[in-house]
N, C-alpha and C positions, 0 to 999 in steps of 0.2 A: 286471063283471069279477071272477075269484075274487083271493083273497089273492095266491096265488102266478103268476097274470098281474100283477099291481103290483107285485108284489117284480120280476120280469124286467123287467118296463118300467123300471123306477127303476134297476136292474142295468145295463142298458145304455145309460139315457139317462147315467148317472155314468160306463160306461167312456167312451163318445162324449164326455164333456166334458173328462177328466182325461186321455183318449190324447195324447201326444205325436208318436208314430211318423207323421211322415210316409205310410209306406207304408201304417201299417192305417189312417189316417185317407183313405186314398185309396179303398182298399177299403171303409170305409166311405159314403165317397160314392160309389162305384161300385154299393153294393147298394140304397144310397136309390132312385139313378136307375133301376134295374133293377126295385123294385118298383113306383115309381108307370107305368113302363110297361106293368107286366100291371096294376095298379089293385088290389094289395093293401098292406097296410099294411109300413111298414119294420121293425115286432117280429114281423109273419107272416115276412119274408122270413129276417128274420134267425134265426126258427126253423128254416127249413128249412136254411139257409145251417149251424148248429150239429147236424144230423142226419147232413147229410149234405157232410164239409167239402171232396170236391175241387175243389180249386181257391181254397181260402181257407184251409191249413192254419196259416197265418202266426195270420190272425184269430182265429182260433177258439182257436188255441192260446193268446194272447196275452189273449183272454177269460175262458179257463177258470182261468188261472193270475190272473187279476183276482178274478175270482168265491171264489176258493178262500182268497185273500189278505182278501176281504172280508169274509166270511163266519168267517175263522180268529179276525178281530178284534171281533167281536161276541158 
């Protein structure tokens, strides 16, 4: 795995842990279950979910604005 697939993974397994919102935490487990039924991993899904967000603009916005907070402080 390169540097910056551990950085996302660690990115998102912190927003998954720290999210409060009901809602994206729904959509969250609505992508988990979405991916182990085509049999790909839940950071493949979730990439493609941040490419391309209709249908998840809640998340992704809610992500980026994590990421950008995360990253401001380091």
């Amino acid at each position: 795995m390169s540097q910056w697939d551990d950085e996302f993974v660690r990115m998102v397994d912190n927003f998954v842990v720290e999210t409060k919102d009901p809602r994206i935490l729904q959509e969250i487990s609505d992508l988990d279950r979405e991916s182990r039924l085509l049999g790909i991993s839940f950071y493949d899904m979730y990439c493609v979910v941040l490419q391309d967000v209709k249908g998840h603009q809640v998340l992704v916005s809610e992500f980026k604005t994590y990421m950008s907070i995360k990253k401001s402080r380091t």
